[in-house]
C-alpha distance (Angstrom), angle and dihedral (degrees) to the residues before:
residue distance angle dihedral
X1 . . .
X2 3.86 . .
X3 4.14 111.7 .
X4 3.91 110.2 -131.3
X5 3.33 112.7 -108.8
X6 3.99 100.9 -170.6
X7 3.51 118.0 134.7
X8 3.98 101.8 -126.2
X9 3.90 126.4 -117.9
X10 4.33 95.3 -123.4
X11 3.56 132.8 -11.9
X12 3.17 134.7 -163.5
X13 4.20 144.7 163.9
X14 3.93 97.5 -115.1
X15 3.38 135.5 20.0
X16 4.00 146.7 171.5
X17 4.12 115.6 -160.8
X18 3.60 120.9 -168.0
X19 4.31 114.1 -169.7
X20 4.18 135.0 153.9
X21 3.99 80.5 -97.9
X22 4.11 139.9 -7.2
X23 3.36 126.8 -158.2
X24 4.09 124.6 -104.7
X25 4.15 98.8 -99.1
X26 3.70 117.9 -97.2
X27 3.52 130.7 -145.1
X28 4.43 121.0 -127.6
X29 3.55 136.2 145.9
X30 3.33 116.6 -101.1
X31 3.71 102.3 -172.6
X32 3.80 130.5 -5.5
X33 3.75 90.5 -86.4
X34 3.54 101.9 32.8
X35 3.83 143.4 72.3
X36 4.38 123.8 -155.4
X37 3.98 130.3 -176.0
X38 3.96 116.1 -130.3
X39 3.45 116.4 -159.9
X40 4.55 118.3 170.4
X41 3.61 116.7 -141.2
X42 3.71 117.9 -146.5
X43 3.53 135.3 -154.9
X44 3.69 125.3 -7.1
X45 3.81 104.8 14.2
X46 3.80 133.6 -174.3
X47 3.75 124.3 -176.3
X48 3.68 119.1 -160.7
X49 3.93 109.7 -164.6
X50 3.72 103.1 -140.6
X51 4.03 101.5 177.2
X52 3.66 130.6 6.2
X53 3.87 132.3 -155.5
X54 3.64 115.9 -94.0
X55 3.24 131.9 -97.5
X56 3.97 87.3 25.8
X57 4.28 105.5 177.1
X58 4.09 102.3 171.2
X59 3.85 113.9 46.1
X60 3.37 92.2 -164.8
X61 3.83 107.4 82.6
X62 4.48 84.0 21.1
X63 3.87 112.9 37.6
X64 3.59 121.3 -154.5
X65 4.03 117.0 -98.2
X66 3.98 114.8 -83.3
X67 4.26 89.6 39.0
X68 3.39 111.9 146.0
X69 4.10 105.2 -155.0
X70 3.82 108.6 -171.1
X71 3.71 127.9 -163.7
X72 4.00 103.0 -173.2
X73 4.22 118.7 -175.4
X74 3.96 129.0 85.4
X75 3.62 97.3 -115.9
X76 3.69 99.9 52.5
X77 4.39 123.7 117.3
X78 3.81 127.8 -169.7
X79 3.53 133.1 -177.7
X80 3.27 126.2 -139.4
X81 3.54 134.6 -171.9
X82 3.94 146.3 -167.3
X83 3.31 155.7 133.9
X84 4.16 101.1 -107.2
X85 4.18 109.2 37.5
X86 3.98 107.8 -170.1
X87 3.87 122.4 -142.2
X88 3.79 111.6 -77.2
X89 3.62 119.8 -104.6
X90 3.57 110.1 -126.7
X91 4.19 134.2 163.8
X92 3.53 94.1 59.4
X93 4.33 135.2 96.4
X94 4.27 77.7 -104.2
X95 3.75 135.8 44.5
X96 3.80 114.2 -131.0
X97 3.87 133.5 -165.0
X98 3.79 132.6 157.7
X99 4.22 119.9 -140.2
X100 3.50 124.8 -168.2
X101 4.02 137.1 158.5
X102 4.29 106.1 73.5
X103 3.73 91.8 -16.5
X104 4.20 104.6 -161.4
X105 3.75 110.1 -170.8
X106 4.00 119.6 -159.0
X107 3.32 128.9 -152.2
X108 4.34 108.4 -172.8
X109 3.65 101.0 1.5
X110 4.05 110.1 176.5
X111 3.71 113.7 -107.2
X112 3.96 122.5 -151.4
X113 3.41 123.6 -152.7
X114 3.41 117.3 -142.1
């Protein structure tokens, strides 16, 4: 399997996403060493940046802590992933999960049918 090399749309080092539905996390190897979660949020879709990396210089690809990055319309998807996936939030109008550890948030990632 071919590693994704996209550069993603934000990252950040903790996160909390809130969408009409989220995917159940996914395991993949992110690098040779390392193993990430994916999870795709659907539909209306906040992101509320909880921590960022240190050191942080441009917000644009890292937004500062407390952001609130908002993705409104039915038919949207974003990907997200990180290291640590929490347990999905179900049972309520919203699905809920917090990701933390190298969080990589993307926006249009290409999708392959197989």
């Amino acid at each position: 399997m071919r590693l994704n090399k996209r550069k993603p749309d934000y990252e950040a080092e903790s996160i909390v996403v809130e969408a009409d539905s989220i995917s159940d996390p996914e395991k993949f190897r992110r690098s040779n060493v390392h193993q990430a979660n994916r999870i795709t949020a659907k539909g209306d879709i906040e992101i509320d940046i909880r921590k960022q990396h240190r050191g942080t210089g441009d917000g644009s690809k890292r937004p500062v802590a407390g952001t609130i990055l908002g993705f409104p319309g039915k038919n949207r998807k974003v990907d997200i992933d990180a290291r640590r996936i929490g347990k999905v939030e179900r049972g309520h109008s919203r699905e809920r999960v917090s990701a933390s550890k190298r969080v990589q948030v993307f926006l249009n990632r290409r999708r392959f049918s197989q």
